[in-house]
N, CA, C and O of each residue as an XYZ file, in Angstrom:
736
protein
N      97.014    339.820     57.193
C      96.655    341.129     56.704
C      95.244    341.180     56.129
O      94.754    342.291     55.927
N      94.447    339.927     55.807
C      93.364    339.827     55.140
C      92.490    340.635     56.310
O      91.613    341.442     56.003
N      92.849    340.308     57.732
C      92.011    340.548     58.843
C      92.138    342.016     58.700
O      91.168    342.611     58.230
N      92.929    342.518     58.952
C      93.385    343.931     59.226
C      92.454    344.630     57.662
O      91.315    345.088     57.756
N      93.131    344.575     56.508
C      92.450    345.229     54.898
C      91.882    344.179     54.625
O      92.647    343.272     54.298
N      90.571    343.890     54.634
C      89.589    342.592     54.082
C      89.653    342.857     52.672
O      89.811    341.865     51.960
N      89.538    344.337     51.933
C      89.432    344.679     50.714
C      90.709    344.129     49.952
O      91.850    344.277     50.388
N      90.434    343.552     48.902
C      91.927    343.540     48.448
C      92.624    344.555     47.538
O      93.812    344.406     47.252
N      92.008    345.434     47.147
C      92.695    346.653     46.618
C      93.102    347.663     47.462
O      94.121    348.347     47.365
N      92.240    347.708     48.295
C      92.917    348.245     49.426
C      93.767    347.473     50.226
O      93.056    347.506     51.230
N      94.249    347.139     50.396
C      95.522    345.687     50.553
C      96.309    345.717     49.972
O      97.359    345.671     50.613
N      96.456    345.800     48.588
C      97.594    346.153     47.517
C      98.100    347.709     47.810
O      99.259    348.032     48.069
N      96.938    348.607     47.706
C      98.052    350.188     48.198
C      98.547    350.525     49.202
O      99.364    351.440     49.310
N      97.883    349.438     50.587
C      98.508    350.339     51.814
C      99.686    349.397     52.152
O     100.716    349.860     52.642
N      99.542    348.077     51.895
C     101.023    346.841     52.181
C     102.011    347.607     51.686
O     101.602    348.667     52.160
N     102.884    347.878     51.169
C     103.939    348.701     50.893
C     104.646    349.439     52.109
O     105.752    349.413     52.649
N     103.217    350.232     52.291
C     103.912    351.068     53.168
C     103.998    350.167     54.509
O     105.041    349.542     54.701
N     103.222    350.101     55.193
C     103.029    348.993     56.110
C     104.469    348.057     55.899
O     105.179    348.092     56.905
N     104.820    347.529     55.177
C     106.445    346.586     54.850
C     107.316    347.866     55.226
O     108.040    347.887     56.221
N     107.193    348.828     54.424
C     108.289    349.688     54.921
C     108.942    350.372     55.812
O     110.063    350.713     56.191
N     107.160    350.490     56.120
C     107.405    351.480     58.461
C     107.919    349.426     58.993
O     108.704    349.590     59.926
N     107.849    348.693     58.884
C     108.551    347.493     59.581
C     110.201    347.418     59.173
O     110.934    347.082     60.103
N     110.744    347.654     58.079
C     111.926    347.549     57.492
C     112.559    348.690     58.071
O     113.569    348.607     58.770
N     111.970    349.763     57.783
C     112.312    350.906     58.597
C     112.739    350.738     60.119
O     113.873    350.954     60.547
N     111.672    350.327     60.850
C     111.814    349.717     62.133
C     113.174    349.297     62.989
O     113.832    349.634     63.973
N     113.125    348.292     61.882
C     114.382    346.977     62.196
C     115.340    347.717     61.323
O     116.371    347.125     61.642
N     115.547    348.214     60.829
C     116.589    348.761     60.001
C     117.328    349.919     61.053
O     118.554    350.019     61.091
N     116.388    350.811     61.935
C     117.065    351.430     63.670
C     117.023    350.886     64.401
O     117.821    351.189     65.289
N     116.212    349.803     64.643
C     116.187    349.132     65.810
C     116.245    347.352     66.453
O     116.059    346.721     67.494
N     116.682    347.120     64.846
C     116.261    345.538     64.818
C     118.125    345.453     63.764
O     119.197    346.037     63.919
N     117.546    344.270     62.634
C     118.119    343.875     62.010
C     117.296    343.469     60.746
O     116.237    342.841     60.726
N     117.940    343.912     59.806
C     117.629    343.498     58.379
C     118.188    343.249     57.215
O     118.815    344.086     56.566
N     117.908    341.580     56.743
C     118.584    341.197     56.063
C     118.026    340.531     54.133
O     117.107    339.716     54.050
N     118.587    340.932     53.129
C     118.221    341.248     52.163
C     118.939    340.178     51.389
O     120.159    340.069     51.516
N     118.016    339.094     50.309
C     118.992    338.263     49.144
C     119.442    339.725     48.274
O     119.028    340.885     48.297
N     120.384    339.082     47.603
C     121.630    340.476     46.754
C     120.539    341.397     45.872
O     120.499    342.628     45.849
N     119.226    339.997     44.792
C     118.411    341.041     44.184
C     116.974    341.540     45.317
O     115.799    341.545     44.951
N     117.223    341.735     46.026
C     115.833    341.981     47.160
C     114.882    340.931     46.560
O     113.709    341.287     46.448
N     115.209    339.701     46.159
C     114.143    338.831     46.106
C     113.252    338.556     47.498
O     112.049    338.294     47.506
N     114.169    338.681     48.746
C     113.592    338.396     49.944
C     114.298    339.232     50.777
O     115.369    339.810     50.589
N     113.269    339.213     52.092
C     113.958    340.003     52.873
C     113.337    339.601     54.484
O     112.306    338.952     54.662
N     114.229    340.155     55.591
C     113.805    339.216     56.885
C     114.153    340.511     57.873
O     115.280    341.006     57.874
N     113.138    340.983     58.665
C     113.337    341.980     59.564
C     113.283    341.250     60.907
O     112.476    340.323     60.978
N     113.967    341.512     61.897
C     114.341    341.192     63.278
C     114.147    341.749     64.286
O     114.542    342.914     64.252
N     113.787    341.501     65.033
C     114.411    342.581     66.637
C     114.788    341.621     67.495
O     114.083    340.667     67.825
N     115.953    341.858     67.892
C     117.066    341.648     69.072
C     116.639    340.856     70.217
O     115.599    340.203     70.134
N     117.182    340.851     71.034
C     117.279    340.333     72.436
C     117.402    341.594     73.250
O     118.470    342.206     73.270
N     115.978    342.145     74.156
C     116.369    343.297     74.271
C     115.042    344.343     73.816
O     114.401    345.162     74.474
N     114.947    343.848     72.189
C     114.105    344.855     71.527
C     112.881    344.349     71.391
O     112.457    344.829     70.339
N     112.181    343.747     71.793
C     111.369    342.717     70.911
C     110.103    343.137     70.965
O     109.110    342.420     70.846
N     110.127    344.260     71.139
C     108.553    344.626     71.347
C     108.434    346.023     70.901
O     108.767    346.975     71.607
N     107.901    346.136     69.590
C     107.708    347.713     68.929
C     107.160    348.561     70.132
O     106.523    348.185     71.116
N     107.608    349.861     69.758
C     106.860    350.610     70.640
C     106.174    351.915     69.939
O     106.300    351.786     68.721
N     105.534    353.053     70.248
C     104.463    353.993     69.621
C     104.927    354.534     69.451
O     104.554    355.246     68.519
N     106.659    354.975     70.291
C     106.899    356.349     70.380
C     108.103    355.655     69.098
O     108.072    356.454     68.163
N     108.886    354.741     68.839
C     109.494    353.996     68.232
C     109.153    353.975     66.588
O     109.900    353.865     65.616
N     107.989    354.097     66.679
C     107.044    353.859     65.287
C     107.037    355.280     64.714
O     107.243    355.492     63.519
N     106.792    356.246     65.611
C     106.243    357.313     65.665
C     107.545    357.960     64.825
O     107.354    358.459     63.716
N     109.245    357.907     65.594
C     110.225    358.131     65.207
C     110.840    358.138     64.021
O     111.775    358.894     63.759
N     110.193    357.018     62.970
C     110.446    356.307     61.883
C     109.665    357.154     60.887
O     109.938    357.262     59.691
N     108.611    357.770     61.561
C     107.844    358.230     60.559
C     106.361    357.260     60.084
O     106.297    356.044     59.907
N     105.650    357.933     60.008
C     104.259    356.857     59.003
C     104.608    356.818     58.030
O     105.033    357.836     57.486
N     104.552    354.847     56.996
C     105.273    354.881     55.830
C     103.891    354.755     55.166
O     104.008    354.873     53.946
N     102.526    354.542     55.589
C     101.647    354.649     54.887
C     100.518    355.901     55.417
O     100.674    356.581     56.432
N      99.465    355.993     54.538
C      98.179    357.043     55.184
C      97.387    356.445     55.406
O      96.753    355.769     54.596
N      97.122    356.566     57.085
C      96.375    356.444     57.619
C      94.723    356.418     56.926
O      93.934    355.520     57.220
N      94.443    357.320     56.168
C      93.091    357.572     55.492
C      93.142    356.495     54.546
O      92.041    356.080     54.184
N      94.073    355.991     54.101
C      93.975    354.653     53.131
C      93.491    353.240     53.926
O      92.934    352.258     53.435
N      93.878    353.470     55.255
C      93.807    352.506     55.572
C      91.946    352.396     56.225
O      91.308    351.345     56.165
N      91.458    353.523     56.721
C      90.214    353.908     56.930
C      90.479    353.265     58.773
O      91.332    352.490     59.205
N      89.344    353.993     59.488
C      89.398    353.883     60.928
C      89.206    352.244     60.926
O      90.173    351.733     61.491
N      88.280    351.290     60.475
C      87.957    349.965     60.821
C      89.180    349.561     60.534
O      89.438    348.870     61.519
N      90.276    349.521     59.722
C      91.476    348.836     59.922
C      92.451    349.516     60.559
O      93.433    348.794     60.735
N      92.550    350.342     60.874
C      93.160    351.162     61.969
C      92.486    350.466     63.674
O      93.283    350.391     64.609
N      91.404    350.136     63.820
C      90.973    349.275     64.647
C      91.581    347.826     64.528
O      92.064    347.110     65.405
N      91.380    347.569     62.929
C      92.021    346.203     63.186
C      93.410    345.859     63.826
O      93.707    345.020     64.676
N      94.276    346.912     63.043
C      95.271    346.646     63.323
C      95.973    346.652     64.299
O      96.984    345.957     64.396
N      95.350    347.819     65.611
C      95.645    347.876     67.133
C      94.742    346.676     67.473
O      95.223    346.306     68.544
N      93.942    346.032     67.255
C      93.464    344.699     67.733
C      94.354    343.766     67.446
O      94.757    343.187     68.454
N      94.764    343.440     66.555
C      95.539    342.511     65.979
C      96.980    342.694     66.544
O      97.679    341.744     66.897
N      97.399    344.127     66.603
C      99.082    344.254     67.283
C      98.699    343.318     68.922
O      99.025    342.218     69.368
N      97.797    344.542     69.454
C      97.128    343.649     70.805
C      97.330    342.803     71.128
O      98.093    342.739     72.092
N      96.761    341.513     70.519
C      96.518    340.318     70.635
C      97.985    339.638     70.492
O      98.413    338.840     71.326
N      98.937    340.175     68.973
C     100.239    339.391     69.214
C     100.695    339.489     70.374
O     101.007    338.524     71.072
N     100.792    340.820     70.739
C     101.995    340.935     71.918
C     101.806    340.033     72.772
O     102.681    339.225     73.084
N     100.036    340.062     73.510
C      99.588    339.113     74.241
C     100.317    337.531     74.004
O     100.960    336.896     74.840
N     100.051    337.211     72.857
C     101.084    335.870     72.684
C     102.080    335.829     72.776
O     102.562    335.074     73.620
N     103.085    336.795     71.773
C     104.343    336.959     72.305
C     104.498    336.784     73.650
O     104.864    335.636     73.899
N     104.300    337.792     75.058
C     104.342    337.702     75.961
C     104.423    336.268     76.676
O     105.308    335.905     77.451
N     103.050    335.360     76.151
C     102.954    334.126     77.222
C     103.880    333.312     76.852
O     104.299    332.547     77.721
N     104.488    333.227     75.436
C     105.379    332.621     74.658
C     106.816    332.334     74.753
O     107.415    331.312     74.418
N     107.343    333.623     75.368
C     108.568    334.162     75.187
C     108.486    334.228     76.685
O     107.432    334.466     77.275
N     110.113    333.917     77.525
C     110.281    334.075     78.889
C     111.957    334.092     78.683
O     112.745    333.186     78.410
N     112.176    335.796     78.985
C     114.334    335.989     78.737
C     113.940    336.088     77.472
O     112.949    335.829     76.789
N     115.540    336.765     77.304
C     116.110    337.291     75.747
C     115.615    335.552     74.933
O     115.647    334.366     75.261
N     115.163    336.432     73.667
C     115.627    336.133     72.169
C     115.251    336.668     71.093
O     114.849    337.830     71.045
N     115.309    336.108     70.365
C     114.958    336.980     68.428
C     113.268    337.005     68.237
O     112.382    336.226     68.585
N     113.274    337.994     67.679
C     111.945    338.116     67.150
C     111.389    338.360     65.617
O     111.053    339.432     65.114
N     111.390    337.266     65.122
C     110.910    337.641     63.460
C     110.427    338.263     62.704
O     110.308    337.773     61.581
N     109.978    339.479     62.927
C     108.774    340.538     62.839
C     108.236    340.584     61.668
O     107.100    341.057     61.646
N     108.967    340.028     60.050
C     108.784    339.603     59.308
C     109.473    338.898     58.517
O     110.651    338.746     58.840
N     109.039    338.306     57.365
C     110.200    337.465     56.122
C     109.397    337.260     54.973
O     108.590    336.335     54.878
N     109.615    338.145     54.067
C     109.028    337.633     52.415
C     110.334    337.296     51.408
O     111.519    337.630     51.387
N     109.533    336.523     50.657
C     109.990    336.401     49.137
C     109.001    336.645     48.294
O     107.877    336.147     48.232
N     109.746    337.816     47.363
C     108.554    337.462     45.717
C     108.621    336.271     45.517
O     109.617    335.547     45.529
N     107.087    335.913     45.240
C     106.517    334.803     45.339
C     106.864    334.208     43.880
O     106.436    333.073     43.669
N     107.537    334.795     42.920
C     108.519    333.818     41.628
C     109.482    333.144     41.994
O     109.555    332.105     41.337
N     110.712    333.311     43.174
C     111.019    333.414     43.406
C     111.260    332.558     44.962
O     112.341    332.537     45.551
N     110.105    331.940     45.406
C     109.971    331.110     46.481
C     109.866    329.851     46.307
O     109.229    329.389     45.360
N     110.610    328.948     47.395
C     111.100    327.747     47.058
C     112.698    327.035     46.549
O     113.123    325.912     46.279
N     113.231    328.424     46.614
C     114.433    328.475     46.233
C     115.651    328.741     47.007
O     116.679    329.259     46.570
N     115.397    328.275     48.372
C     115.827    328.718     49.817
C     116.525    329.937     49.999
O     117.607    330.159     50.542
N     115.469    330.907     49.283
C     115.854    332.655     49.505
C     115.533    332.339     50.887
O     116.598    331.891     51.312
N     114.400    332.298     52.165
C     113.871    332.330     52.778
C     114.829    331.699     53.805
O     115.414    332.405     54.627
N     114.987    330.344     53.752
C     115.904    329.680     54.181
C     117.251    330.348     54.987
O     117.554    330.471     56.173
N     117.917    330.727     53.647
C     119.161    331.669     53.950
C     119.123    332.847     54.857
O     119.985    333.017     55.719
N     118.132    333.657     54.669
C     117.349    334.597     55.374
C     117.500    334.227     57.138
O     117.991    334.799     58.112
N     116.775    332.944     56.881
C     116.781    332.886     58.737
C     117.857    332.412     59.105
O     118.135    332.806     60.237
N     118.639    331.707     58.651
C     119.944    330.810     59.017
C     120.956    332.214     59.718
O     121.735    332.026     60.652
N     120.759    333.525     59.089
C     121.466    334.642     59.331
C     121.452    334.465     61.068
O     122.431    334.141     61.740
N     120.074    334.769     61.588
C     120.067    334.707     62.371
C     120.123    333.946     63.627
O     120.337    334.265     64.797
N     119.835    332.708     62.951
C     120.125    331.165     63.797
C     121.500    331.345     64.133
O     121.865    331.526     65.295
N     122.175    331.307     63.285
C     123.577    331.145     63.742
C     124.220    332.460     65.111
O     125.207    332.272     65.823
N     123.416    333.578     65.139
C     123.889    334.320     66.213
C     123.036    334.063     67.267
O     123.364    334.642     68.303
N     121.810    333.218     67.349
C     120.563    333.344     68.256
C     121.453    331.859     69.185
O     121.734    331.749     70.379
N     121.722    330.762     67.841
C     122.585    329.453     68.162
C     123.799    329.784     69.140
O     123.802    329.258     70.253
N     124.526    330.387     68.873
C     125.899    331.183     69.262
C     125.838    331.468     71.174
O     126.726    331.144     71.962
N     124.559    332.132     71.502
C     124.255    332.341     72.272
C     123.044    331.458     73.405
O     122.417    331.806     74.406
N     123.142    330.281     72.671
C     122.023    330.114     73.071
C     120.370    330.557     73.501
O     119.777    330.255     74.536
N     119.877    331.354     72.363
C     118.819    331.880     72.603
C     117.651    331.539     71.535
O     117.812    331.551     70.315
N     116.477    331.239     72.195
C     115.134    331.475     71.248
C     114.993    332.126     70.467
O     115.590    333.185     70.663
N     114.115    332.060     68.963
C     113.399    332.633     68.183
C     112.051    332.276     67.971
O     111.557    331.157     67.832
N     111.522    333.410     67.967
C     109.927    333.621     68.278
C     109.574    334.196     66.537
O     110.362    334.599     65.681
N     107.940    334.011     66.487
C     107.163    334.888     65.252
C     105.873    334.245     65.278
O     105.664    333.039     65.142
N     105.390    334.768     65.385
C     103.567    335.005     64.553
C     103.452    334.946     63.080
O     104.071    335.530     62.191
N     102.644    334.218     63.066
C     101.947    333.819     61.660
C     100.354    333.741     61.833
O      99.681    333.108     62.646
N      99.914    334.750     60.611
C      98.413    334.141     60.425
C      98.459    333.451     58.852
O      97.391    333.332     58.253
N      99.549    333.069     58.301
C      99.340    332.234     57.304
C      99.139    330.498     57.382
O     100.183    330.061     57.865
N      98.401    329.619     57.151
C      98.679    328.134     57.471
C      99.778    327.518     56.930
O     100.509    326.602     57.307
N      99.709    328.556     55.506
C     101.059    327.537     54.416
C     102.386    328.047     55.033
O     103.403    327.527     54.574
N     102.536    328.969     55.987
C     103.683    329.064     56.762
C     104.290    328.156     57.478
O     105.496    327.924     57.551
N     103.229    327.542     58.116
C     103.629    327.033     59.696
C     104.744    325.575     59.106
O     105.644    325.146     59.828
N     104.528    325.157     58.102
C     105.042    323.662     57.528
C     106.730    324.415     57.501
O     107.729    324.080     58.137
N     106.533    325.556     56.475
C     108.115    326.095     56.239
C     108.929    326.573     57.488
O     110.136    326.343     57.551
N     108.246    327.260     58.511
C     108.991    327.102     59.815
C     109.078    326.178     60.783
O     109.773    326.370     61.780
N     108.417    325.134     60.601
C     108.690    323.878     61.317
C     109.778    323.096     60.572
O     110.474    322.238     61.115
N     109.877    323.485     59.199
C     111.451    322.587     58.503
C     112.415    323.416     59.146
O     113.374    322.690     59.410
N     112.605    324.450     59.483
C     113.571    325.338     60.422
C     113.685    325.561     61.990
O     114.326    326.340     62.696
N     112.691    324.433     62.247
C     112.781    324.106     63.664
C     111.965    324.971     64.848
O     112.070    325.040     66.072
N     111.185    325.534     63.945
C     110.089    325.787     64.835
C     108.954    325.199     65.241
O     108.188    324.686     64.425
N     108.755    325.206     66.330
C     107.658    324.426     66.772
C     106.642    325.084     67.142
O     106.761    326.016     67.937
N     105.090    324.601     66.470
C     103.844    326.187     67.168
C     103.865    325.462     68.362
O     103.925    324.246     68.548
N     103.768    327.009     69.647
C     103.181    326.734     70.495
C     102.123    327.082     70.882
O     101.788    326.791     72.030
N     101.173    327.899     69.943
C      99.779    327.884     70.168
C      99.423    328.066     68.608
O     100.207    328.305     67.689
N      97.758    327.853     68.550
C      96.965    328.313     67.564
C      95.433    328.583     67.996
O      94.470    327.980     68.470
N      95.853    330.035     67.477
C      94.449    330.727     68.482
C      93.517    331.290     67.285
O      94.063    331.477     66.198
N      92.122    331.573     67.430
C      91.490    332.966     66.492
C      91.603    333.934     67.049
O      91.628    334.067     68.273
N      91.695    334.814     66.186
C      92.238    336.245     66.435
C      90.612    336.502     66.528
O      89.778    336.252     65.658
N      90.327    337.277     68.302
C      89.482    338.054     68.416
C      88.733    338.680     67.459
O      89.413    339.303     66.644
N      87.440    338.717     67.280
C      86.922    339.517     66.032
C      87.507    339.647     64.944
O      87.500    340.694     64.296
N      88.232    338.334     64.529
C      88.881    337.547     63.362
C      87.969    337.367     62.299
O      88.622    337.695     61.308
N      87.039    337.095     61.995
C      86.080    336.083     61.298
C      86.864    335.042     60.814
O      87.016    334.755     59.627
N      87.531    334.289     62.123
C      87.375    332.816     61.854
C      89.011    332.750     61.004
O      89.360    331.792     60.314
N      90.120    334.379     61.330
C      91.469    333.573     60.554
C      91.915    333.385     62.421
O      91.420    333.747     63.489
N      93.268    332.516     61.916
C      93.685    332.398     63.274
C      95.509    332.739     63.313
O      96.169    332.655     62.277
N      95.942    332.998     64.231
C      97.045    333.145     64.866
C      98.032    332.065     65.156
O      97.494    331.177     65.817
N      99.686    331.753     64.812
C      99.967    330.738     65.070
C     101.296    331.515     66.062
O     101.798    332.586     65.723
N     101.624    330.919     67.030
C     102.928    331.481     67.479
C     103.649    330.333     67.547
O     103.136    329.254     67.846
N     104.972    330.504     67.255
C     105.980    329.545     66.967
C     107.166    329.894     67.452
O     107.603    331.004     67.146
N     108.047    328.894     68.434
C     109.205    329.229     69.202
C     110.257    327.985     68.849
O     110.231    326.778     69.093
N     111.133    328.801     68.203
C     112.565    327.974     67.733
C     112.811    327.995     69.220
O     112.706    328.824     70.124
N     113.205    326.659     69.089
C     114.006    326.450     71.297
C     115.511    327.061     70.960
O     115.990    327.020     69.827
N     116.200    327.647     72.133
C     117.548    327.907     71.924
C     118.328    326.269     72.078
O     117.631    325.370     72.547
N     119.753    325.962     71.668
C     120.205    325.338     71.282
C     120.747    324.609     72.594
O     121.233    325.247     73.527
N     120.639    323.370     72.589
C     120.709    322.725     74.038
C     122.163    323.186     74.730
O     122.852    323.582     73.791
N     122.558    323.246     75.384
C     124.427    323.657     76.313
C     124.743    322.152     76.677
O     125.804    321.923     77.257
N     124.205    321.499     76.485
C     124.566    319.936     76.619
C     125.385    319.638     75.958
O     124.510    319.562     75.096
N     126.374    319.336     75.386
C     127.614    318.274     74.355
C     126.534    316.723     74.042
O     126.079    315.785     74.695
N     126.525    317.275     72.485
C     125.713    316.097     72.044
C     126.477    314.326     71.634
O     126.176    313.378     70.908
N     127.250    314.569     72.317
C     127.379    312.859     73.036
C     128.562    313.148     73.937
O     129.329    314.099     73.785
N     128.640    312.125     75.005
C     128.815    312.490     76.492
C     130.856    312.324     75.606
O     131.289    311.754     74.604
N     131.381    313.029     76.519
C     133.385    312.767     76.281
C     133.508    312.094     76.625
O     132.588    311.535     77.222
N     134.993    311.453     76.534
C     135.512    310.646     76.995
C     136.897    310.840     77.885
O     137.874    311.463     77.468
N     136.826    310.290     79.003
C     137.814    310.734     79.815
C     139.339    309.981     79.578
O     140.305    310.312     80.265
């Protein structure tokens, strides 16, 4: 988000809304899942859904103003959607989950709010044997989704980034193999 609002006060008023048109999102069209005090929370889209759409967004309503955000991050941010999908796309081949987001108040992290959060969905993505996908432009991310079995499969700079970069990361679906051979 630094890329998208470089300002950080402007960063603090428009994130809100921005979290909310996503919660919103996944809340018609995804899945969303909440610790009891909203310490954390984890928005999804399906097998199926995995790719926001304009008219989709549009439906939900704008949860922030546009004029807050000013035209250069309104640029950013269709650059930056851009570019995920682009990864998504080369990333992802057939159904699976898509992470679209996951916070914890940061008092509050480290305490496998986060953890619990994704396990929700492992266990139905597991069930079925299917992938989970997500983008990160954070670094201190990539360690906490690799303890959950994600593996990056790329790390790119984001186009007219100044220099942050992009990580995409694909949980493999769960082998159909029987993990040690029967016995007859």
């Amino acid at each position: 988000m630094v890329f998208v609002l470089p300002e950080e006060r402007r960063r603090a008023v428009v994130l809100p809304g921005l979290f909310s048109m996503t919660v919103h999102y996944c809340l018609r069209y995804g899945q969303v899942y909440a610790s009891p005090g909203l310490e954390g929370i984890a928005c999804w889209l399906p097998p199926g859904e995995t790719t926001p759409t304009l008219e989709r967004l549009l439906s939900i309503g704008l949860r922030f103003s546009p004029l807050r955000v000013g035209l250069g991050g309104l640029w950013r941010i269709g650059l930056a959607e851009r570019y995920a999908a682009r990864q998504h796309a080369l990333h992802t081949h057939g159904p699976h989950w898509y992470l679209w987001a996951l916070g914890v108040d940061p008092p509050y992290q480290g305490q496998g709010i986060g953890s619990a959060l994704l396990k929700v969905v492992f266990q139905q993505a597991d069930a079925r044997h299917l992938p989970c996908y997500l983008e990160t432009q954070n670094p201190r991310n990539v360690g906490f989704y690799e303890r959950h079995g994600f593996r990056v499969v790329s790390e790119t700079p984001i186009p007219h980034g100044q220099g942050l970069r992009l990580w995409a990361m694909l949980r493999e679906a769960p082998s159909t193999m029987p993990s040690s051979p029967s016995q007859s």
